[in-house]
C-alpha positions as CSV (number, residue, x, y, z in Angstrom):
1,X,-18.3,36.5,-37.9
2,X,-20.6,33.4,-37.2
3,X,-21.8,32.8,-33.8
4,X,-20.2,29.6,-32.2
5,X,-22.0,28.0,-28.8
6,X,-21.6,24.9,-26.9
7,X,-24.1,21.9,-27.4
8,X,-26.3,20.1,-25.5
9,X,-24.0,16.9,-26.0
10,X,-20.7,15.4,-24.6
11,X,-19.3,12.2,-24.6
12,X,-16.8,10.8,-22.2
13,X,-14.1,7.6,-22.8
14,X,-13.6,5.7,-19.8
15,X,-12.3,2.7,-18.4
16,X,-14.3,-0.5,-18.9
17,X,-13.9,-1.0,-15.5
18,X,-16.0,1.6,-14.0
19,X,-19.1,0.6,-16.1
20,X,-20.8,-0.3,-13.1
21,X,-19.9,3.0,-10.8
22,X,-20.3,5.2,-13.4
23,X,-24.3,3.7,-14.8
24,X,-24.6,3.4,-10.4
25,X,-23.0,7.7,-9.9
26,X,-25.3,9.2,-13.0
27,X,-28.3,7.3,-12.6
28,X,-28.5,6.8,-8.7
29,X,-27.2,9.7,-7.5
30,X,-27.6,12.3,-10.1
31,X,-31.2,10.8,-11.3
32,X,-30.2,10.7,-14.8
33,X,-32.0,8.9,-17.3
34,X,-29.9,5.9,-19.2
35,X,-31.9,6.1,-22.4
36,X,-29.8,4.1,-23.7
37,X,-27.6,0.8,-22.6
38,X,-25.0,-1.6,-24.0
39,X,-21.3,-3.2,-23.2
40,X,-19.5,-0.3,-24.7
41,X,-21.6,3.2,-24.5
42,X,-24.0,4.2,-22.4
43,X,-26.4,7.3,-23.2
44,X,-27.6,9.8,-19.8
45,X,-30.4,12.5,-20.2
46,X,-29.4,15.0,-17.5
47,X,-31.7,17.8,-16.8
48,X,-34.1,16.4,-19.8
49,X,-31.8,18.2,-22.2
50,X,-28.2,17.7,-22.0
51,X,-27.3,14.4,-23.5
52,X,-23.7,12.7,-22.1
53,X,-22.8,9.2,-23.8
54,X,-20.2,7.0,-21.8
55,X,-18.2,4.7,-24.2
56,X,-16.4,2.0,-22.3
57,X,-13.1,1.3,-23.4
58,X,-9.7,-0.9,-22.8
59,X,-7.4,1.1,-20.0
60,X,-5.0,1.6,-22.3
61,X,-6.8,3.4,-24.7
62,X,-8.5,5.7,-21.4
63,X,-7.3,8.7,-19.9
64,X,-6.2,7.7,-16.0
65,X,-7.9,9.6,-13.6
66,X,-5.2,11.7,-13.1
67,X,-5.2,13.2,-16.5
68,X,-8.9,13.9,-16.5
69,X,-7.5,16.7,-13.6
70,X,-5.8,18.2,-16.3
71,X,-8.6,18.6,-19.0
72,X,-12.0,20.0,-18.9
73,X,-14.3,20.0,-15.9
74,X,-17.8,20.3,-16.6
75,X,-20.7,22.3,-14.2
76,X,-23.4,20.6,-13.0
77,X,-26.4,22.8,-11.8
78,X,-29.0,21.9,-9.5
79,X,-31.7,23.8,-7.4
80,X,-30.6,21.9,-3.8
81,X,-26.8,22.4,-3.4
82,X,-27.2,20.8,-0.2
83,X,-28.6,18.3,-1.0
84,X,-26.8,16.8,-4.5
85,X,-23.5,17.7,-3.0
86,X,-24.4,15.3,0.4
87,X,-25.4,12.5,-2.3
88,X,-22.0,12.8,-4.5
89,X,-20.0,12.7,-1.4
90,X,-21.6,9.8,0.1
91,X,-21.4,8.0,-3.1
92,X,-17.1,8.2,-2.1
93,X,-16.2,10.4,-5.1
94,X,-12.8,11.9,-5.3
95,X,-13.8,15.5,-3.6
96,X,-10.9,17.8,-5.7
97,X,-9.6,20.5,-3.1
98,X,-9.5,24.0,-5.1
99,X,-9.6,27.7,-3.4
100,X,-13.2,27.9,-4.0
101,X,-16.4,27.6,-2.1
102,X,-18.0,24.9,-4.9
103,X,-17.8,21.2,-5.0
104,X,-15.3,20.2,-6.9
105,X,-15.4,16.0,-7.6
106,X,-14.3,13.7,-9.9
107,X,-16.7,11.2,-10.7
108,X,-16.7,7.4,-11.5
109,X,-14.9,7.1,-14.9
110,X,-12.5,10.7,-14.3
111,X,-14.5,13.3,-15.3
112,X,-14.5,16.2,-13.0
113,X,-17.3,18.8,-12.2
114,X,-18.3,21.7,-9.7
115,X,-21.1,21.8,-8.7
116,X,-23.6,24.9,-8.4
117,X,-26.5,26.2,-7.3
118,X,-29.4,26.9,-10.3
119,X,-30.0,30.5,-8.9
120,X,-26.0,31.1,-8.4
121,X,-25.0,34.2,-9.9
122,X,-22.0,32.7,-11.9
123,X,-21.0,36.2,-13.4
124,X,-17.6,36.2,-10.9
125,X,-16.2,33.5,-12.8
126,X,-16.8,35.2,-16.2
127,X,-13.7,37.0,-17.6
128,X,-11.6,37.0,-14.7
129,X,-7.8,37.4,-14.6
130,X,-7.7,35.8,-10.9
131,X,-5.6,32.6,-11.4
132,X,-6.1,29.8,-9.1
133,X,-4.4,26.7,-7.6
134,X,-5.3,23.6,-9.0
135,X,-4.2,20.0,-7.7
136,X,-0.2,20.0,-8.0
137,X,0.2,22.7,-10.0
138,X,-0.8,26.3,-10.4
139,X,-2.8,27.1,-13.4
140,X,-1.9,30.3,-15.3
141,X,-0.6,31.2,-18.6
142,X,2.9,32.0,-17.0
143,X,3.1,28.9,-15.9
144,X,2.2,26.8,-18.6
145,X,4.4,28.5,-21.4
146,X,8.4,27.2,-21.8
147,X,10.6,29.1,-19.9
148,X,13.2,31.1,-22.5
């Protein structure tokens, strides 16, 4: 069978709106590079090798920040935990309260992360069977299928 990975690109659709807080959260407070700017997308470097473009779109064609809850959060890594997790919740990010000793935050725009140390040994969260609480809901496979 072939061998299927992630890349080292995303993109993210968000509201028009939070152009400003969104270029202001990645490039001030995470120290992202914006290789690339215009009205509708913007382009982020993070880490020099993970590439995330931002396109800027009408609300109505945006998931609200309440469905970006329900879809994928992303990891961010860093080697001060301290000191990146002081910055995002200065910045006034929605900090997202989950049974777990990580940041988790959704960001200008939606998206949500958690965020971890560099070092972290991540291997806990790797094929596990614990289920967890997530905002206003609990998140298993139980609850998610119809009900016969």
């Amino acid at each position: 069978m072939a061998q299927v990975t992630l890349g080292n690109h995303a993109a993210v659709v968000v509201s028009l709106t939070e152009q400003d807080a969104v270029r202001r959260f990645y490039r001030d407070v995470l120290g992202c590079a914006l290789t690339r700017s215009a009205d509708d997308k913007d382009d982020f470097v993070l880490g020099g090798d993970f590439y995330l473009a931002v396109v800027y779109a009408d609300e109505a064609v945006t998931l609200g920040k309440e469905d970006f809850l329900k879809a994928t959060y992303l990891e961010l890594r860093t080697d001060d935990v301290e000191e990146v997790q002081q910055q995002i919740v200065d910045f006034g990010v929605k900090v997202i309260e989950i049974d777990d000793p990580h940041l988790y935050f959704q960001a200008p725009g939606g998206q949500a992360f958690r965020l971890v140390g560099t070092d972290e040994d991540m291997s806990k969260y790797e094929g596990t069977t614990r289920h967890r609480e997530l905002p206003g809901e609990v998140f298993s496979w139980r609850a998610a299928r119809p009900r016969s």
